[in-house]
C-alpha positions as CSV (number, residue, x, y, z in Angstrom):
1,X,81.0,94.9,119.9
2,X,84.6,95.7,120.4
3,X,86.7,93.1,122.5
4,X,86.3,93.8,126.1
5,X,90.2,95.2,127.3
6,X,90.5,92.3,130.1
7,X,93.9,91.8,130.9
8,X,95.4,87.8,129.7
9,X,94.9,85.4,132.8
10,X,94.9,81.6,133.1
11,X,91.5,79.3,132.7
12,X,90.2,76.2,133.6
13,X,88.9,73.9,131.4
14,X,85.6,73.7,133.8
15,X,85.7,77.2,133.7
16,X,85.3,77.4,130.3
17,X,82.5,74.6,129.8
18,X,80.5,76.7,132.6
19,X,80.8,79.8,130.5
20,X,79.9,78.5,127.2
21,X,77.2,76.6,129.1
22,X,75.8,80.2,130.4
23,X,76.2,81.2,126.7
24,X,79.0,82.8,126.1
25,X,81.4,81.7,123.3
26,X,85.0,80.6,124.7
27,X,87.4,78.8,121.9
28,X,90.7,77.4,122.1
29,X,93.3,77.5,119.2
30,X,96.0,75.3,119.7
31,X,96.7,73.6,123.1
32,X,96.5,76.1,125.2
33,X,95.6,79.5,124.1
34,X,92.0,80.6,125.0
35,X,89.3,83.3,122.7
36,X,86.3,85.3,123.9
37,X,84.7,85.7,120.7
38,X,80.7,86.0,122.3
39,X,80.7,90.0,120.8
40,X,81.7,88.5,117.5
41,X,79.3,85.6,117.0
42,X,76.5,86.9,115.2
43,X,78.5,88.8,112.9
44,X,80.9,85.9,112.0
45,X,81.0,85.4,108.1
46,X,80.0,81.8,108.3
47,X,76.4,82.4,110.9
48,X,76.8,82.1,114.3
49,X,76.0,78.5,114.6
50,X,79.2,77.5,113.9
51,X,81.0,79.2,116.6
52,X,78.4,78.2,118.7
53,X,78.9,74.3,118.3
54,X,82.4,74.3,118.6
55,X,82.0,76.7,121.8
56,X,84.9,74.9,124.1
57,X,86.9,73.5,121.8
58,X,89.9,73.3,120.1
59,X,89.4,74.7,116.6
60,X,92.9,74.9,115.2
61,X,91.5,72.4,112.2
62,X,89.0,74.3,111.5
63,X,91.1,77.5,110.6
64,X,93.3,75.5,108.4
65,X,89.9,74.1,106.6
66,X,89.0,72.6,104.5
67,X,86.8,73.7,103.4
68,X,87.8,76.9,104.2
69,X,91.5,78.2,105.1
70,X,91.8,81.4,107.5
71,X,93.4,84.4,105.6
72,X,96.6,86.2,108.1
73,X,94.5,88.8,108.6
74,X,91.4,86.8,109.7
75,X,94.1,85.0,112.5
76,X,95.5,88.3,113.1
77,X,91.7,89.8,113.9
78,X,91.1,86.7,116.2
79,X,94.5,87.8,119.0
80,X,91.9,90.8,119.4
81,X,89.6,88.0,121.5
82,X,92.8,86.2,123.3
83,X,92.1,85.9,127.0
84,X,94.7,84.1,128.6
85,X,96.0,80.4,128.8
86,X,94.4,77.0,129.6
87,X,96.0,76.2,133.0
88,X,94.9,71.9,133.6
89,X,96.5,71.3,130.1
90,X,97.9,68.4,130.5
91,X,101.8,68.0,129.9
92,X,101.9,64.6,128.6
93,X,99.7,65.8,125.6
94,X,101.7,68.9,124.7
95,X,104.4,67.1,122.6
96,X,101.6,64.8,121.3
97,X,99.3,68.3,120.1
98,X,102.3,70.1,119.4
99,X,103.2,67.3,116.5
100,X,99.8,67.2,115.2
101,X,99.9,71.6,114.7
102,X,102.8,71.1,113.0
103,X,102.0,68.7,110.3
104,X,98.2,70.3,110.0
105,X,99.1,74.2,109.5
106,X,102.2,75.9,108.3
107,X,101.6,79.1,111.1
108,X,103.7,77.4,114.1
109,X,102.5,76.2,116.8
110,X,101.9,78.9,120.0
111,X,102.5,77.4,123.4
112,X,102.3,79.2,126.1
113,X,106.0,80.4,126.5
114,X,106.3,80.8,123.1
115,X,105.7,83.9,121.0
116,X,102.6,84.1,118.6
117,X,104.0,84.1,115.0
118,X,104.6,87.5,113.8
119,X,102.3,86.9,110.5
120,X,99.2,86.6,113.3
121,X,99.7,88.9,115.9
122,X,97.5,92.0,116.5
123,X,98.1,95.2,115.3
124,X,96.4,97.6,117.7
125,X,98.9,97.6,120.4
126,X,100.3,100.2,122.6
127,X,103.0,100.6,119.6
128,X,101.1,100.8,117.3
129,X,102.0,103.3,114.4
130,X,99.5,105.8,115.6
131,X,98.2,107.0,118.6
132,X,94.3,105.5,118.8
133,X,93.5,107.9,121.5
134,X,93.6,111.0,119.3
135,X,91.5,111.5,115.7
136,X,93.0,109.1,113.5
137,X,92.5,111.6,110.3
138,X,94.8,113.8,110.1
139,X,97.9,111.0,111.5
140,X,97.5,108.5,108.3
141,X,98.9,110.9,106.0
142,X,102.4,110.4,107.5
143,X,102.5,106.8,107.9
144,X,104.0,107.3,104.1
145,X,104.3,103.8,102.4
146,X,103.7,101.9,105.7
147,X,99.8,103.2,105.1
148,X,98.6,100.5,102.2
149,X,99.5,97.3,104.9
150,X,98.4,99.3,107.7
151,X,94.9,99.6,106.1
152,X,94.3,96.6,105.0
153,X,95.0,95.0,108.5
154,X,91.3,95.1,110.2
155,X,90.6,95.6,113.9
156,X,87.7,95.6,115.6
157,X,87.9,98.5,117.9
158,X,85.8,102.4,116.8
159,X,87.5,105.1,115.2
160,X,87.7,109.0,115.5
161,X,88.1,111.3,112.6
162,X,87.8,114.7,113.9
163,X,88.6,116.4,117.1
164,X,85.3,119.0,116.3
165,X,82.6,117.0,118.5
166,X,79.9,118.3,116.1
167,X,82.3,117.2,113.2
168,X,82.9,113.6,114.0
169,X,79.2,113.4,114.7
170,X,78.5,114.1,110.9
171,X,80.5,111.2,110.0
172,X,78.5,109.0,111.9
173,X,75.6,107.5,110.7
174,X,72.7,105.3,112.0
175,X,71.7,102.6,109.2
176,X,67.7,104.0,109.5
177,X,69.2,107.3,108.8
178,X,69.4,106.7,105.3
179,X,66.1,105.4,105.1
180,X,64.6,108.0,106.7
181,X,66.6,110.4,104.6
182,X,66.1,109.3,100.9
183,X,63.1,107.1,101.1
184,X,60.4,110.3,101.2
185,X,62.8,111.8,98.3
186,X,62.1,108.9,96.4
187,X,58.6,108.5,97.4
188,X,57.8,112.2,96.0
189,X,60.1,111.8,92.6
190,X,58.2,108.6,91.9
191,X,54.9,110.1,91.9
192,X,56.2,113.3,90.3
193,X,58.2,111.5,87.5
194,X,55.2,109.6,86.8
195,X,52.5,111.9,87.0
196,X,54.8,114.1,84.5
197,X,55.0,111.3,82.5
198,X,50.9,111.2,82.5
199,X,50.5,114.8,81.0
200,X,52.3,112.9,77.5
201,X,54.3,115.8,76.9
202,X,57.5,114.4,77.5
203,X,59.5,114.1,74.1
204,X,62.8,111.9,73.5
205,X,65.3,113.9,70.8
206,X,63.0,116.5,70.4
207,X,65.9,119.2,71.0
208,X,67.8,117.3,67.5
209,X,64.7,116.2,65.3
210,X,60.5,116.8,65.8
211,X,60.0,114.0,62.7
212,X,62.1,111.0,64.8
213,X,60.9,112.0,68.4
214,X,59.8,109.5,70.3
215,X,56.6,110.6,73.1
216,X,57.4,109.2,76.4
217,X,54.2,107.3,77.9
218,X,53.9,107.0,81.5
219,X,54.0,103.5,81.4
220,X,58.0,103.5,80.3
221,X,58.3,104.8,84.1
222,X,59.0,101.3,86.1
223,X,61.0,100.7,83.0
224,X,63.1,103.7,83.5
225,X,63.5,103.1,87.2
226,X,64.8,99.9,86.9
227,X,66.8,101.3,84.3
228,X,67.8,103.8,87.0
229,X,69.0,101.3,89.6
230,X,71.1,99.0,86.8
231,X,73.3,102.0,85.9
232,X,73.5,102.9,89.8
233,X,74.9,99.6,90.3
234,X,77.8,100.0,87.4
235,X,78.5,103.3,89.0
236,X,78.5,101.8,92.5
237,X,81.1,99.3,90.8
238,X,83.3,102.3,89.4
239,X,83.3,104.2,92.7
240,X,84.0,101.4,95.0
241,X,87.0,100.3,92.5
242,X,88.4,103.1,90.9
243,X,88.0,106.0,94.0
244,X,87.5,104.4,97.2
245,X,90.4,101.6,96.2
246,X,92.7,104.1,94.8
247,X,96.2,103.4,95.5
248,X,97.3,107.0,97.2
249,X,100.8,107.9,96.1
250,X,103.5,107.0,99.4
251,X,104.4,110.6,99.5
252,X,101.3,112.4,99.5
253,X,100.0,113.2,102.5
254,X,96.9,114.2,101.1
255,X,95.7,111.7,98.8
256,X,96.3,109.5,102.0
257,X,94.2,111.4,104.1
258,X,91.9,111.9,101.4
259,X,91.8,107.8,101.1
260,X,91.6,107.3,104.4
261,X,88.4,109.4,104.9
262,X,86.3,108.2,101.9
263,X,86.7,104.2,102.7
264,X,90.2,103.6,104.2
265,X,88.7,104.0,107.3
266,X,85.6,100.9,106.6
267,X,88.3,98.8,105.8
268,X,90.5,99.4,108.9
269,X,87.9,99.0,111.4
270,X,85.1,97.0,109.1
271,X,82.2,96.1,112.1
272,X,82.0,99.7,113.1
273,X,78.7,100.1,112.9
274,X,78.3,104.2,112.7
275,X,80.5,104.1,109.8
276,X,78.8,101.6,107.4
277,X,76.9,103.9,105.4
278,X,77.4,107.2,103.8
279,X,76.1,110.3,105.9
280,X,73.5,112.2,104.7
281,X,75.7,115.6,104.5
282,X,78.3,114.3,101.8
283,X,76.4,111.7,99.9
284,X,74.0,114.8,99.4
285,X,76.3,116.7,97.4
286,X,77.2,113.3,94.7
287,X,73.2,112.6,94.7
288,X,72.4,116.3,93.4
289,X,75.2,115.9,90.9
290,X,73.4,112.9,89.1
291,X,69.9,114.9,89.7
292,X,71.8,117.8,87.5
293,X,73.3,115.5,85.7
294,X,70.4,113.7,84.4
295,X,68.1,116.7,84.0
296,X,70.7,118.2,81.8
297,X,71.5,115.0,79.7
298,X,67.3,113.9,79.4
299,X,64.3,115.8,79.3
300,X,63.1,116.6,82.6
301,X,60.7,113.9,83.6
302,X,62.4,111.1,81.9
303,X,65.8,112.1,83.6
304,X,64.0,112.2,87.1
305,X,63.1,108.5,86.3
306,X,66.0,106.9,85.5
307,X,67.5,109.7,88.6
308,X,64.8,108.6,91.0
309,X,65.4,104.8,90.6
310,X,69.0,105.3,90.7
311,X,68.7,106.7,94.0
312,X,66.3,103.4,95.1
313,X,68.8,101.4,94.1
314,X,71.6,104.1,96.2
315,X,69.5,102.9,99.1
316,X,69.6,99.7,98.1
317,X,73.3,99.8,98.2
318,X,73.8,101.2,101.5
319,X,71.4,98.9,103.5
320,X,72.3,95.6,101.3
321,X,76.2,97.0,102.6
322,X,75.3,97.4,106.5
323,X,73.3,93.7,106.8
324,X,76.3,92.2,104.9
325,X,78.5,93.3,107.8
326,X,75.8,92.9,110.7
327,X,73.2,90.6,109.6
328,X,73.6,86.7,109.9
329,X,71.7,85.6,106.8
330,X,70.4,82.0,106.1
331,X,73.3,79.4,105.7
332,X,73.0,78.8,101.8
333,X,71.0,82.0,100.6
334,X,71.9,84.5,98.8
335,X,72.6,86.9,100.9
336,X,74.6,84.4,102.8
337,X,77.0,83.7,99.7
338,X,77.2,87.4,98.9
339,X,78.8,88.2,103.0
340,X,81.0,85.5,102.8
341,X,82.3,87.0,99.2
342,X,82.3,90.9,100.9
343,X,84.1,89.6,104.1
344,X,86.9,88.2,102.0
345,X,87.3,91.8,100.1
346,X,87.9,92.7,103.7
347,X,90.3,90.2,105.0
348,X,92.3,88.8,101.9
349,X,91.1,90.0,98.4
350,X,91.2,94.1,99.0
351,X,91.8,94.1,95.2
352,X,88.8,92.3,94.0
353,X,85.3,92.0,94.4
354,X,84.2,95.5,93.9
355,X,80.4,94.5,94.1
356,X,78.4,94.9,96.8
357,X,74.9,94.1,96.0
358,X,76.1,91.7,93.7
359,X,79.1,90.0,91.9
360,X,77.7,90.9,88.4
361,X,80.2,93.7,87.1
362,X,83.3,91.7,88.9
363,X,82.8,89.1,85.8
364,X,83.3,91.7,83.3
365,X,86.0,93.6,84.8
366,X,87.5,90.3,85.8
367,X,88.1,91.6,89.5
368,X,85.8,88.4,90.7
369,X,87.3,86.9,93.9
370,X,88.5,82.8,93.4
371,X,86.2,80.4,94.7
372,X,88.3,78.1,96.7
373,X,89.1,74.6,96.0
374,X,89.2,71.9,99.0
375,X,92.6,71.0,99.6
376,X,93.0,67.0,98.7
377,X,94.6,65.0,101.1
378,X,97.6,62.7,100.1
């Protein structure tokens, strides 16, 4: 999915038509400069078709909106797909084009012996601040107070944690994995929560008072379980904001590294697709602290139901995250709303818009992203 590493060359305007015709995605920004985006259609934020129709031409306007205005880092992820230069440009229209940049965006103009502005330009060159050739894990810690802008700038290229080969294979995971994983688990709770439930020997505040107890029928189970998945979702909300968006102290190498493992890496490199859900080893260890957790705090089959649904809702999470990055979802659903708000958590809001399956706990907390309003012409 990764941009192919073909060297800049020059193009022909027939060239490109041909390609795109063959269908293949070719876009030019500006007068001259020419994109390979085909690897990226399906998984741009807005559906494929609009890549698609504009295929060939010049879609400077379009990044400027309305209705929608690029982010820097969204212009910066698109030099990734640069190709080369348009060579029939014709001269005579370059002062004419060049005018019309100018007054439509404030990012100058890129010809082709000019430099591309510096706020645009890709990050993931031969200088880059680390070395992309060797695990990335255990270089972030010493990028220091360089590591919070570094993060936040995406590219689309895979990452390496680990030099172990068995290691960096457990923190790789396959989207069915978790599926295949958790589903049986919660499969077998289900029917032992509510067959446990069935006996009617499951007693709320029985351990304080036998005169106020309240019996637990087994019908409260889909109650519980739905239960189960709305306080998941809150704690997805805490974890995503408060851990995985910590701000990791300059100086502490550590906390940095530590940051960079748990979700620094997602948002460096957000399309790779073996790191979009939590591996099975790890997330193991958090989901049998919330089975303890709730068989400690409930009795033990009405803990297991709010647990068990919890852990639906886990599931939930993790595949509602990976088709948000990967899927193309109908133009106006839901689903299609809720990627375009999760894409710009990635590229321009880092510090808002903590939910995943949905925006509901970003009202509360007041971390919801801003709608934007079309810009009105004078």
């Amino acid at each position: 999915m990764a941009p192919s590493p073909q060297q800049p060359s020059g193009h022909t305007r027939a060239e490109i038509q041909q390609r795109c015709a063959a269908g293949e995605c070719l876009l030019l920004v500006g007068p001259r400069r020419v994109y390979d985006l085909s690897a990226f259609v399906r998984l741009h934020p807005g559906g494929p078709e609009l890549l698609l129709q504009r295929a060939g031409t010049d879609v400077s306007a379009q990044l400027d909106g309305p209705p929608h205005r690029h982010s820097e880092n969204a212009r910066r992820w698109l030099e990734q797909y640069y190709v080369g230069d348009l060579d029939d440009y014709d001269p005579r229209q370059q002062q004419e084009d060049h005018s019309k940049e100018q007054n439509s965006s404030s990012f100058p103009a890129v010809t082709k012996d000019s430099k591309m502005d510096p706020r645009c330009k890709a990050v993931d060159e031969d200088q880059e601040l680390v070395d992309w050739r060797k695990p990335l894990l255990w270089q972030v810690g010493h990028l220091g107070e360089k590591y919070d802008e570094w993060v936040h700038q995406p590219v689309d290229r895979p990452i390496r944690l680990f030099h172990s080969d068995f290691i960096e294979s457990l923190s790789k995971t396959a989207w069915y994995t978790v599926c295949a994983v958790w589903l049986p688990l919660v499969l077998y709770l289900s029917w032992h929560s509510y067959t446990s439930l069935a006996k009617g020997e499951t007693w709320l505040f029985s351990t304080f008072t036998t005169a106020y107890s309240i019996r637990v029928q087994k019908t409260w189970f889909p109650l519980l379980f739905i239960v189960g998945m709305c306080v998941w979702s809150l704690v997805e909300y805490i974890i995503h904001r408060f851990i995985f968006h910590m701000s990791p102290p300059a100086n502490n190498y550590y906390l940095i590294t530590l940051h960079f493992l748990l979700h620094g890496q997602h948002h460096k490199s957000p399309f790779d697709g073996s790191r979009l859900v939590f591996p099975p080893a790890p997330s193991s260890l958090v989901i049998a602290f919330f089975y303890v957790l709730a068989r400690v705090v409930f009795p033990e089959a009405f803990g297991t139901s709010l647990f068990v649904g919890g852990l639906f809702g886990y599931v939930v999470y993790d595949m509602m995250h990976y088709y948000l990055h990967y899927g193309s979802p109908k133009k106006g659903s839901y689903l299609y709303e809720l990627k375009a708000y999760h894409v710009k958590h990635h590229f321009e809001h880092q510090n808002a818009g903590f939910g995943i399956t949905s925006k509901f706990w970003d009202h509360p907390f007041q971390t919801l992203i801003p709608e934007e309003t079309p810009e009105k012409e004078d």
